[in-house]
N, C-alpha and C positions, 0 to 999 in steps of 0.2 A: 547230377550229384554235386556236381562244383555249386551251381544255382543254389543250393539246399545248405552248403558250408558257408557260402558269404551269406545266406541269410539270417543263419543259427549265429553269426561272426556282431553280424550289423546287430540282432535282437540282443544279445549279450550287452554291446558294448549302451544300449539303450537305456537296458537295467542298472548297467553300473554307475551310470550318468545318471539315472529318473531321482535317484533318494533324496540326491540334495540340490538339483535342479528343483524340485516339489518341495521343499524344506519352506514351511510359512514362515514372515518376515519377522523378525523377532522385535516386539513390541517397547517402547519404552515409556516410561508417566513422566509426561512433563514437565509435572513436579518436582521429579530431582533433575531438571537442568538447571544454567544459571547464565542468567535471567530465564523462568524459563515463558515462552512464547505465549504475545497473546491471546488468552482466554478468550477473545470474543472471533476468534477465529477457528474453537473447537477446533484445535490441532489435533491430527492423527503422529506419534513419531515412532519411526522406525529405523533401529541399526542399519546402518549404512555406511558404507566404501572408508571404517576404522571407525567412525564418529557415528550422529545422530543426523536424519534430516526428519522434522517434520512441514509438514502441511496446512493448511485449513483454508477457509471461506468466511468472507465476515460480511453479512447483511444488515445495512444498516437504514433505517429511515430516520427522518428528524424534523422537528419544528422549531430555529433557533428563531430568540429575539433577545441581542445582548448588548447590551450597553456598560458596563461594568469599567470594559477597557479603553472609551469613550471613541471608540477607530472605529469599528462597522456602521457608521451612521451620518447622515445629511444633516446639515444646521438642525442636530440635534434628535433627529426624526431615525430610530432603529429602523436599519434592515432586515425585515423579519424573511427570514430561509427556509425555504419549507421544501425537503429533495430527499432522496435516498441516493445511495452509495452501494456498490460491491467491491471486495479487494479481497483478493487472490493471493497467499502469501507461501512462502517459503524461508524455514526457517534452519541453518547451518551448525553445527556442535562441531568439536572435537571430541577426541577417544575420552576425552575427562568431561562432557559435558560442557564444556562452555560455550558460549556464543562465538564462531567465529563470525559469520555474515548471516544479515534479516534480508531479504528480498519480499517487497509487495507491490504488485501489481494493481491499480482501481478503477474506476469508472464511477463516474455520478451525472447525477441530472438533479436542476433545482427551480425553483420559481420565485423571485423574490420582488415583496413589495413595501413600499414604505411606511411606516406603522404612524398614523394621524393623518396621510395625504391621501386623502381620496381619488382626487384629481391625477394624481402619481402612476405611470402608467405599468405593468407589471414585466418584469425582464428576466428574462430565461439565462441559465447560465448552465456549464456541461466541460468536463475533466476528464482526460485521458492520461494517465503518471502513472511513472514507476518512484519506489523510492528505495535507495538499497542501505541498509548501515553498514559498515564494516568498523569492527573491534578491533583499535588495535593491542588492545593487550584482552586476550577473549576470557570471554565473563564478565568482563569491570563493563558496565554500561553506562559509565562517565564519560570511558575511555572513545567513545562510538564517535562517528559523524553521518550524517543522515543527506544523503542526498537525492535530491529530487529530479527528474527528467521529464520532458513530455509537455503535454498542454496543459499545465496545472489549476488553468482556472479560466476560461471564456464569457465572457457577458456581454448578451443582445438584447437589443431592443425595441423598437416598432420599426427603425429605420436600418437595422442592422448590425453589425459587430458594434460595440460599445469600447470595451476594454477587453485584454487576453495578458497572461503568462507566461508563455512557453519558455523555452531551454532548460536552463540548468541551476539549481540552487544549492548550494550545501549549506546546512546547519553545523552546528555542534552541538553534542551531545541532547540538551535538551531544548533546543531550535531556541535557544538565548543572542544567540551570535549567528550574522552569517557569514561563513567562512570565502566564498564563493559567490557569484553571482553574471550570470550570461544570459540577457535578453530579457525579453519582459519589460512591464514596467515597475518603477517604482511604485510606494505606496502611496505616495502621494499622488504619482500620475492616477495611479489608478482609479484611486477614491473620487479624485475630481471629476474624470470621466464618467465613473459611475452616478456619483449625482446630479450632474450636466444632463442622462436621458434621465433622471428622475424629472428634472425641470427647475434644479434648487442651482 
């Protein structure tokens, strides 16, 4: 009999708990946050712990060949990039919506060659980052800094490592400025290096 009361006791207390343990997570549209996250990461959001967090995934492939900025390129000769990307993202609100902090996570792989050098040999290159913002007045995404971790950018080539990025970078708001800077090379090293296994 006692067996049959704590288990009528346990099943009770099951029920009383199941309704809103089971309670589906209450949805929110992205649309009303601010900024709200992006679009190419098909964000799922959901109320959460007073605020909003949403999610997504962003796949990305590409064929860049840019000269515009006169920087991705050898005495004159574009870099043409041809890779794809994934990144993993996580995106923060407060109880009003705003942005406090963006977390994403990415990985890529790319192949890149020299547009008119034939003779130019082809050089692999491959990215392991995080990059996180934090708002400090949330919503304003002026107000952000963007900073980056991890191996942001590696480039090899027939005889091996070329150039790499690692540590740590922050931007400001709209990577105008860097606020920060730990390891890696400069842009200039880098570029040199990069065209030195070109052959230029």
């Amino acid at each position: 009999m006692r067996r049959l009361f704590v288990t009528l006791a346990v099943a009770g207390l099951v029920l009383a708990v199941a309704p809103g343990a089971l309670a589906a997570p209450v949805t929110v549209d992205p649309a009303t946050l601010l900024p709200p996250p992006p679009g190419s990461f098909d964000p799922r959001c959901v109320a959460q712990g007073g605020g909003t967090i949403c999610t997504g995934t962003e796949f990305a492939t590409f064929v860049d060949l840019d000269l515009s900025d006169g920087g991705f390129a050898c005495d004159g000769h574009a870099i043409i990039d041809d890779g794809q990307q994934i990144r993993d993202g996580r995106f923060a609100y407060d109880a009003q919506g705003r942005a406090t902090d963006w977390f994403t996570r990415g990985t890529f792989r790319e192949v890149w060659t020299l547009d008119g050098v034939a003779s130019a040999p082809h050089l692999t290159t491959h990215g392991q980052w995080s990059v996180k913002n934090d708002f400090r007045i949330p919503g304003d995404i002026t107000s952000r800094t963007r900073a980056y971790r991890g191996e942001q950018l590696a480039v090899y080539g027939p005889n091996g490592l070329v150039a790499h990025n690692p540590g740590i970078v922050v931007w400001d708001w709209d990577e105008s400025n860097i606020m920060k800077l730990h390891g890696g090379q400069t842009g200039d090293e880098f570029m040199d290096a990069v065209c030195a296994a070109f052959g230029l």
